[in-house]
N, C-alpha and C positions, 0 to 999 in steps of 0.2 A: 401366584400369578406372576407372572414373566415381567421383569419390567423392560420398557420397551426405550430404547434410545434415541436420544434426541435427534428431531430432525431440525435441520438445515444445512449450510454451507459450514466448514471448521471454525469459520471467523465467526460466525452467527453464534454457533455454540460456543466457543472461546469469550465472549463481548458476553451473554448471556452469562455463563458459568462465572464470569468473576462481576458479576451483579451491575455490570456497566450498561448507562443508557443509550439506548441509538437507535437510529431507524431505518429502516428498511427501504430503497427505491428501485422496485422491477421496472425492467424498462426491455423492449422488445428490440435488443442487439439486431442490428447491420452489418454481416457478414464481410460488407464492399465496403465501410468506413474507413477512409483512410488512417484515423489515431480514434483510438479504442477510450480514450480519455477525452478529446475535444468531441467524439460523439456522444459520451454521458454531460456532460458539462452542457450539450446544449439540450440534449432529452430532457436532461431534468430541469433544464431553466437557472441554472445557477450561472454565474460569473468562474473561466473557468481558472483565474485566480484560486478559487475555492475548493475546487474539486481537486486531487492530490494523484498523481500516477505510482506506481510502487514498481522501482525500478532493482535489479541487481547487479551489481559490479563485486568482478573478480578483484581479490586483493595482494594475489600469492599464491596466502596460505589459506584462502577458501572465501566462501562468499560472503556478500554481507548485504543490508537492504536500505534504498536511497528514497526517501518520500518527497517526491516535488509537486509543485502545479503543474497542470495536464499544460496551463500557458506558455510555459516556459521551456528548461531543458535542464541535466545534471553537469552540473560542474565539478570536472572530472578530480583537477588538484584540489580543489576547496573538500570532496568529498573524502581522499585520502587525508588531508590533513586531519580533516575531521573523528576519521577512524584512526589517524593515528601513525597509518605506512605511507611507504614511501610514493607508492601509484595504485591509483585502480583501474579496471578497464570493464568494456561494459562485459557480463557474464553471457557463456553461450546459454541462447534459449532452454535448449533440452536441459542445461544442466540447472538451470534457474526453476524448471521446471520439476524435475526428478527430486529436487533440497525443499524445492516448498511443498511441494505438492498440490500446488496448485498451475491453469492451465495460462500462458501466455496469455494477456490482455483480459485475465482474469485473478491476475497476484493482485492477494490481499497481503499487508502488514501485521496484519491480525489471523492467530489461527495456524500456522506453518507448521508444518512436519517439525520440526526441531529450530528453537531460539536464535537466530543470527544476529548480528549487531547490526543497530538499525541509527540510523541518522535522518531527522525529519526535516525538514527545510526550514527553518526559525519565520517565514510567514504565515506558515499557520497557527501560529500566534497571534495573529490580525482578528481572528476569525473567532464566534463560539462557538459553531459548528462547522465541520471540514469533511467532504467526503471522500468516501477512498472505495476499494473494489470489495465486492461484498464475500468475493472466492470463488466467483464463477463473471462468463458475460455477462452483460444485461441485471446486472444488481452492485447497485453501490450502497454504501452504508453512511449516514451522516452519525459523525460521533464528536464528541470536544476535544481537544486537541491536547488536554493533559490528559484526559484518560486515554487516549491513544498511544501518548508519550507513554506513561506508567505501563501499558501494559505489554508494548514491544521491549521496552525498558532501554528506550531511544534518548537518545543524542541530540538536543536542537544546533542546530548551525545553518552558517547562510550557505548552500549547496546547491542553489539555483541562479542560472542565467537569464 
């Protein structure tokens, strides 16, 4: 018998596959939403302190991935200091898109095409659960905020304004 492979988003499988718990929230995306994160944050009723946006910044020598609240914004020197060089800037879409393989206002942290260095914003630490994009619109994924750490194999620091 054929076995048949798993369905869902890479993140979904990646969270599943390394035995991590989380949950799941469809939510019927707004094409016209102005921020792809302040419309989950209020779809799903959270505070959007809590809800996390997954942003990319160019560093150079190639990309790397910025996890903040949907509330706030990336801090551009706090986020290079973080990684370590000297500046980042934010990465062009297409390219942010073709490395994770996931689609604009649907980057998950979890699940990417290939590992990039990931820096989480030291407030989701506040939290036991924090959501993020599930690897598509319209789905976000609540997970804890070490197993999120552990499995991008992220960075805490304060990277938000």
């Amino acid at each position: 018998m054929a076995r048949r492979a798993p369905s869902g988003t890479p993140a979904t499988i990646a969270l599943t596959s390394a035995g991590v718990e989380f949950t799941q929230h469809p939510y019927e995306h707004d094409p016209t939403a102005p921020s792809y994160g302040l419309e989950a944050a209020e779809v799903l009723g959270q505070p959007p302190e809590q809800v996390f946006k997954t942003l990319l910044v160019d560093t150079g020598t190639g990309l790397a991935v910025a996890v903040v609240p949907v509330s706030g914004s990336l801090d551009l020197k706090a986020t290079a200091a973080a990684l370590g060089v000297k500046k980042v800037a934010m990465a062009d879409p297409a390219a942010a898109e073709r490395v994770t393989g996931y689609v604009v206002g649907g980057i998950s942290p979890v699940g990417q095409k290939r590992t990039l260095p990931t820096v989480v914003d030291e407030s989701a630490e506040l939290f036991d659960v924090v959501f993020v994009s599930g690897g598509r619109r319209g789905l976000d994924l609540g997970v804890s905020p070490a197993d999120l750490v552990r499995l991008t194999g992220a960075t805490i620091a304060d990277i938000a304004r």
